[in-house]
C-alpha positions as CSV (number, residue, x, y, z in Angstrom):
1,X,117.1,80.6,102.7
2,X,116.0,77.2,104.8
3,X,114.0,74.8,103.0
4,X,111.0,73.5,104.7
5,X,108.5,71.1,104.2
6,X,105.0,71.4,103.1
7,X,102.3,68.9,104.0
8,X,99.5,67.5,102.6
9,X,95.4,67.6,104.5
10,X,96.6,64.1,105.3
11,X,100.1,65.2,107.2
12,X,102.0,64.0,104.6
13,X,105.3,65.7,103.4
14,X,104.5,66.6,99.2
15,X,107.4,68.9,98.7
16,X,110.0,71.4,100.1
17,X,110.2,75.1,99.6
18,X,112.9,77.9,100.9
19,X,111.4,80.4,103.2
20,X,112.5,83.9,103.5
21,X,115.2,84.4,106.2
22,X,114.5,88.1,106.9
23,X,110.9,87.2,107.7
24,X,111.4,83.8,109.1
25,X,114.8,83.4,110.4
26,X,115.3,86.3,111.9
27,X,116.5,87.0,115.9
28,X,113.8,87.7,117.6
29,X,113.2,91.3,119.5
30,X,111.5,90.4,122.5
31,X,110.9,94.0,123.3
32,X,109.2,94.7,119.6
33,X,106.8,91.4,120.6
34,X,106.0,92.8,123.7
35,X,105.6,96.5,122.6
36,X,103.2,94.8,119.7
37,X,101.1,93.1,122.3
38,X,100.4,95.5,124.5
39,X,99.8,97.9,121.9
40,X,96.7,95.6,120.6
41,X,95.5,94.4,123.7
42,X,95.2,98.1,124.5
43,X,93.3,98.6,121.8
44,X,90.6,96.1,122.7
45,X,89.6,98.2,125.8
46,X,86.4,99.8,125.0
47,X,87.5,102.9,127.6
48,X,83.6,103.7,128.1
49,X,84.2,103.4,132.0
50,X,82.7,106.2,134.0
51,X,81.6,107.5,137.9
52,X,79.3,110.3,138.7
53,X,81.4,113.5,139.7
54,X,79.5,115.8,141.8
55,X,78.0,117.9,138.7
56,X,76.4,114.5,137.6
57,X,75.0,113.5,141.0
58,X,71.1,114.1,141.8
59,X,70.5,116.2,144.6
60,X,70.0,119.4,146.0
61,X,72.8,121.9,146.1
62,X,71.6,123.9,149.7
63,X,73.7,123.5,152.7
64,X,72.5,120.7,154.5
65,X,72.8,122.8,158.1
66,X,74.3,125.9,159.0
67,X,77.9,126.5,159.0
68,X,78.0,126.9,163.2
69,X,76.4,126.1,166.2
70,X,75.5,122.4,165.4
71,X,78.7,120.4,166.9
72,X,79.2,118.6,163.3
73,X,81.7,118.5,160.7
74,X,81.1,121.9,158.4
75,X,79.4,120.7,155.2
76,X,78.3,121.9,152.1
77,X,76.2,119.9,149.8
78,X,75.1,116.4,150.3
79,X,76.4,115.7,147.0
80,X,80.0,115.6,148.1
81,X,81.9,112.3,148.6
82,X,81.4,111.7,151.9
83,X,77.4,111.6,151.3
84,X,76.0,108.6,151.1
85,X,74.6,108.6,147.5
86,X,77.0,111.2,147.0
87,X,79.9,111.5,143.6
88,X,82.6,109.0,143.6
89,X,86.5,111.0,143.9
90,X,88.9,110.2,141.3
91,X,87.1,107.6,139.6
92,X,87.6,106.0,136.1
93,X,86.4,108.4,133.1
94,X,85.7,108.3,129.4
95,X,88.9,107.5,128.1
96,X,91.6,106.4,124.8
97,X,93.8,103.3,125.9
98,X,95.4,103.3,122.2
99,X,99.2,103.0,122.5
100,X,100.9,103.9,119.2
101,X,103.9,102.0,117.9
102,X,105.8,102.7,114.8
103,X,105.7,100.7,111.6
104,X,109.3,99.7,112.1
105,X,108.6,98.3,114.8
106,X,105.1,96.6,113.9
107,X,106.6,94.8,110.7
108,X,109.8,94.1,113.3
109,X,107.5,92.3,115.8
110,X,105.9,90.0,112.9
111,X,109.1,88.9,111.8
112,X,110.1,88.4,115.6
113,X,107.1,86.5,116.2
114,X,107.4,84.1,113.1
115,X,110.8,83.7,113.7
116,X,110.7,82.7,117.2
117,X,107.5,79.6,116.1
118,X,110.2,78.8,113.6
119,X,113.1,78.0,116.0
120,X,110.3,76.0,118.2
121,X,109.1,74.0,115.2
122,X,105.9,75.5,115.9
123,X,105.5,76.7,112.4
124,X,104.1,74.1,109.7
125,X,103.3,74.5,106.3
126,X,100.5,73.0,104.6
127,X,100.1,73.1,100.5
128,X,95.8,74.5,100.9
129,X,93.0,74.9,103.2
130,X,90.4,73.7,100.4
131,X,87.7,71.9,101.5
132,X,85.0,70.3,99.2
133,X,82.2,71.3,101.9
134,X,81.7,73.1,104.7
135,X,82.1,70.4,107.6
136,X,83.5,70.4,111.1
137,X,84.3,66.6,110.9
138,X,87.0,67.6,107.9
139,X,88.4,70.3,110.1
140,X,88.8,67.9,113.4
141,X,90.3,65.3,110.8
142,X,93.2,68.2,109.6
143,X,93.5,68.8,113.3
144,X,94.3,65.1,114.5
145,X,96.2,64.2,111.0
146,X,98.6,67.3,112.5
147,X,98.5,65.9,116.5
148,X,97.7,69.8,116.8
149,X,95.0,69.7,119.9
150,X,95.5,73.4,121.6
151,X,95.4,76.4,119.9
152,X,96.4,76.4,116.5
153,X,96.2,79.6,114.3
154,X,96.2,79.1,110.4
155,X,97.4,81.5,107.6
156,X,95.8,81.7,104.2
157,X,96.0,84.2,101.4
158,X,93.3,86.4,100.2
159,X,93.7,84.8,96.6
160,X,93.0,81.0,97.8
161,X,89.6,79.3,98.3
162,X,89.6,78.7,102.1
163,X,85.7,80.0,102.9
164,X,84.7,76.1,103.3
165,X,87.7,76.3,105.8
166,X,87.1,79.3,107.3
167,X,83.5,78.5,108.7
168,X,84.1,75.2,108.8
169,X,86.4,75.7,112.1
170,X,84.5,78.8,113.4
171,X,82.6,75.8,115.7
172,X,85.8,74.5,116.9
173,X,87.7,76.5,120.0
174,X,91.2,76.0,119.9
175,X,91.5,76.5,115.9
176,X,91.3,79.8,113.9
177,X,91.8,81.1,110.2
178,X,92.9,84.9,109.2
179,X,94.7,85.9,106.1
180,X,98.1,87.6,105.8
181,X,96.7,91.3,105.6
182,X,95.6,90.9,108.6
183,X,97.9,88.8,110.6
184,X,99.1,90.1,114.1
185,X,101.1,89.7,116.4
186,X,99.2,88.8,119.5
187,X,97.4,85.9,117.2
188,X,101.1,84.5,116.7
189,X,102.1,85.0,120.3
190,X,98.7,83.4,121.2
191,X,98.9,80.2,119.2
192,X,100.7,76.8,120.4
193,X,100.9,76.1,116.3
194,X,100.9,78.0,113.3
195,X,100.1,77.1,110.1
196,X,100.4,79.0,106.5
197,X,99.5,77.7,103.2
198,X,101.9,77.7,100.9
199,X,100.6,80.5,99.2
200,X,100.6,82.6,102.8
201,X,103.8,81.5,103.6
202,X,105.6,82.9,100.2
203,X,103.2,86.1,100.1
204,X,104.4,86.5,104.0
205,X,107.8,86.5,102.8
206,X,107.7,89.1,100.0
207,X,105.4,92.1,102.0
208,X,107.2,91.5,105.0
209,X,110.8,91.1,104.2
């Protein structure tokens, strides 16, 4: 197990604690981070997409002329394609974009991910995410003590007091707050920095080891 650091609000090393290698030290599996990805971005898509086929098109179903005689193309409804106002061919339809990916492989791509913000020194530890008061200012002052100005993701656990946190960065767009239940991959992938709380950190070790 490494030792790393832990800072203070302030940036300020306060202690040292060993993180887990099999969560945090791992190689990373570049395939299982991309495989993770895609699966949530495909997930986003709402899929509600749709044309009007021919039996949703208004209109008449008569023959527009008769079959001979006229010199024109044959035709047989002015619904068809070829109408203008007609149905649209082949177009997009109600649909599932959900791309299903083993829990092997899910838990593999978490450690990948934490492991590979680890070798960058992209991963920081900070001892809480307590703040007396919900206040924007405190949040930009955390950010700058860091030198973190792009996207920075923080971890807490579900068992600290980070609600004064939480909403206290909700106004600020290049800094977010989740909890380790429900930490993903594309967040990690996402962020330039990631921080956990102490607590997140050794709680990250234990369910995901």
């Amino acid at each position: 197990m490494a030792k790393v650091d832990v800072y203070d609000q302030e940036a300020k090393v306060v202690k040292s604690i060993e993180l887990a290698d099999e969560v945090f030290g791992i190689e990373p599996n570049e395939q299982a981070i991309y495989d993770a990805v895609l699966a949530y971005q495909a997930g986003l898509r709402q899929g509600t997409h749709a044309t009007l086929t021919r039996s949703f098109v208004s209109g008449t179903g008569k023959k527009p002329y008769r079959q001979k005689g006229t010199g024109r193309a044959r035709q047989g409804s002015t619904r068809a394609t070829q109408w203008r106002g007609g149905a649209i061919a082949f177009g997009p339809q109600p649909r599932k974009y959900n791309l299903k990916t083993n829990r092997k492989v899910r838990r593999l791509a978490l450690r990948s991910a934490l492991s590979e913000k680890n070798q960058e020194n992209n991963l920081t530890l900070i001892e809480n995410l307590n703040f007396d008061e919900i206040k924007t200012k405190t949040a930009v002052k955390l950010l700058e003590a860091f030198g973190f100005d792009r996207k920075t993701l923080f971890v807490a656990d579900v068992s600290e007091d980070f609600d004064n946190a939480y909403v206290s960065m909700r106004n600020i767009p290049n800094a977010m707050v989740v909890t380790v239940n429900s930490l993903n991959v594309y967040d990690i992938v996402n962020a330039d920095k990631v921080v956990f709380t102490e607590t997140a950190a050794l709680k990250a070790g234990e369910e995901l080891a």
